[in-house]
C-alpha positions as a Markdown table, in Angstrom:
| # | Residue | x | y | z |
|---|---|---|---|---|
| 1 | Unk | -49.5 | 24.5 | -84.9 |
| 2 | Unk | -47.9 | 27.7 | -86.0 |
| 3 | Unk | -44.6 | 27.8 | -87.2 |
| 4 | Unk | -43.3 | 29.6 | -83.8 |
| 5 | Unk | -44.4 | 26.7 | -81.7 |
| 6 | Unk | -43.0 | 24.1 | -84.2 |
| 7 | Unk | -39.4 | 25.9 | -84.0 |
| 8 | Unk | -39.4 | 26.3 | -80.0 |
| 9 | Unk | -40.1 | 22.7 | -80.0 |
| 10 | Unk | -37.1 | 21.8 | -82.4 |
| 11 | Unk | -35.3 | 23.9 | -80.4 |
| 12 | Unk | -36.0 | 22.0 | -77.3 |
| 13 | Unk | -35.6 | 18.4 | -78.8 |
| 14 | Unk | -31.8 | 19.4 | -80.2 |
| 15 | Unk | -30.9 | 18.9 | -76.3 |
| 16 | Unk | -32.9 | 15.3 | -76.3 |
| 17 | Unk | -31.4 | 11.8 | -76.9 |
| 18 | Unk | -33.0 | 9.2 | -79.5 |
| 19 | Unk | -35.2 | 6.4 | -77.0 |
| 20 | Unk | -37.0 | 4.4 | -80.1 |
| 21 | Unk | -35.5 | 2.8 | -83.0 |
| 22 | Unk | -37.8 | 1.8 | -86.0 |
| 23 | Unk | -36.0 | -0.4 | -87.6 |
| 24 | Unk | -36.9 | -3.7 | -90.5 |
| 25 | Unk | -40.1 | -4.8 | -88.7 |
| 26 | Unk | -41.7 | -0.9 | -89.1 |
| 27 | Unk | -44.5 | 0.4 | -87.2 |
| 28 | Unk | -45.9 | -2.2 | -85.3 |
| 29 | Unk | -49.3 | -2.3 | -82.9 |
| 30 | Unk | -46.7 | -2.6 | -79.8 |
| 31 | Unk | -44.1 | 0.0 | -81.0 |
| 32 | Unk | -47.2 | 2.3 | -81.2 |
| 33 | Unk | -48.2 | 1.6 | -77.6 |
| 34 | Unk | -44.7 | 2.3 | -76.3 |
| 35 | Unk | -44.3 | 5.6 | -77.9 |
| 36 | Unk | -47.8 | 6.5 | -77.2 |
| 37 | Unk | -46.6 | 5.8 | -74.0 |
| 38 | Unk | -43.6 | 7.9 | -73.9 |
| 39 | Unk | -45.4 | 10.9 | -75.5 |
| 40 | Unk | -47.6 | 10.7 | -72.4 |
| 41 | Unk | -44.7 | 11.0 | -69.8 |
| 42 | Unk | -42.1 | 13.5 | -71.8 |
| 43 | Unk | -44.3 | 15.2 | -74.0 |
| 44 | Unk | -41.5 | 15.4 | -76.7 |
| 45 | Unk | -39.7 | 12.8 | -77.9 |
| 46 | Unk | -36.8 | 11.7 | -80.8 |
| 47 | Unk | -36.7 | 8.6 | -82.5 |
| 48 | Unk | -34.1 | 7.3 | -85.0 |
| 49 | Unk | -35.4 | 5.5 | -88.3 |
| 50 | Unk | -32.7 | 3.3 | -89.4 |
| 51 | Unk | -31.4 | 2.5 | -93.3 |
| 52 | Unk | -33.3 | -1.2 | -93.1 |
| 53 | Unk | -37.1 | 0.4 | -92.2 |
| 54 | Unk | -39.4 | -0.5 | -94.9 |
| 55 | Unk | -40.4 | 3.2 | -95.4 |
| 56 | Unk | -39.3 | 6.6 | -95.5 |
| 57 | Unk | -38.3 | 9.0 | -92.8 |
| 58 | Unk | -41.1 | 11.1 | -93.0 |
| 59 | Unk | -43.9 | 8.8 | -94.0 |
| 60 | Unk | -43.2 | 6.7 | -90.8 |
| 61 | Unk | -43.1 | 10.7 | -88.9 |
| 62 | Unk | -46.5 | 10.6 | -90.2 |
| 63 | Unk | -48.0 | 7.2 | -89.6 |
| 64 | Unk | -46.7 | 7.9 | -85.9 |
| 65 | Unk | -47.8 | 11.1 | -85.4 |
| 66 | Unk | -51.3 | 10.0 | -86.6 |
| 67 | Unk | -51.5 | 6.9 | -84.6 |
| 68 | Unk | -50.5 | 8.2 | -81.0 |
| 69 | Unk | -52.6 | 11.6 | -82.0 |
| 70 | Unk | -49.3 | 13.5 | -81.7 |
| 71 | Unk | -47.7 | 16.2 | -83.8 |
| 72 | Unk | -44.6 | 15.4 | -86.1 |
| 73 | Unk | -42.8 | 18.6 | -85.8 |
| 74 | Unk | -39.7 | 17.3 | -87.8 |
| 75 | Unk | -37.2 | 15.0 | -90.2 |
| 76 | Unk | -33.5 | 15.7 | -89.4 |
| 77 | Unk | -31.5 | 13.2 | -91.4 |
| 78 | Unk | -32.6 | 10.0 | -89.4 |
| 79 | Unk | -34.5 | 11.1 | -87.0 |
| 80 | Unk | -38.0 | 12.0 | -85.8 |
| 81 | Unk | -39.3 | 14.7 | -83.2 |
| 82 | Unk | -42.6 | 14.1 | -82.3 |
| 83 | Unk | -45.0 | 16.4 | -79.6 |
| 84 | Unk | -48.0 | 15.9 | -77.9 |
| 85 | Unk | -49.6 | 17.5 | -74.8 |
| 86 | Unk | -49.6 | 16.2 | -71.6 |
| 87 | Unk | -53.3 | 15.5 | -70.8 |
| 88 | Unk | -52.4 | 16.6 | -67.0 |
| 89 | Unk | -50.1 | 18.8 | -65.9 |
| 90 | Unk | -48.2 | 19.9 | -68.9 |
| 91 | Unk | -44.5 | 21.0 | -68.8 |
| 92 | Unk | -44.4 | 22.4 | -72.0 |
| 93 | Unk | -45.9 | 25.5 | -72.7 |
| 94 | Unk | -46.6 | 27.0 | -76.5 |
């Protein structure tokens, strides 16, 4: 992803509210097939890390990202944007 696309995505998720939370149980096999899930009907999506997760913002940005084959376009203070195309009928074009 070039570094065109990855701004005109954070520039889309500044308008989009938080839906997950990962909080002191971290990344678990069901938390991965809900945002899997959600990546596959909105395409982008914010979550918020909270101060009790077991790991760091961007490490859990990148466990995520590689578990639900998205992109983690990026870390704003607590939260995570993450991207992935639509396998059908795409909103978002880059």
């Amino acid at each position: 992803m070039t570094s065109k696309q990855r701004a005109y995505l954070r520039g889309l998720a500044n308008t989009i509210e938080p839906i997950f939370q990962v909080g002191k149980s971290g990344i678990t096999d069901n938390f991965i097939k809900q945002v899997d899930d959600a990546l596959e009907a909105r395409e982008l999506i914010k979550l918020t890390v909270l101060s009790n997760a077991p790991d760091d913002i961007k490490s859990i940005g990148n466990k995520l990202s590689e578990a639900t084959n998205s992109v983690f376009v990026q870390a704003v203070g607590s939260k995570i944007t993450l991207f992935r195309k639509r396998k059908k009928d795409s909103k978002i074009r880059l």
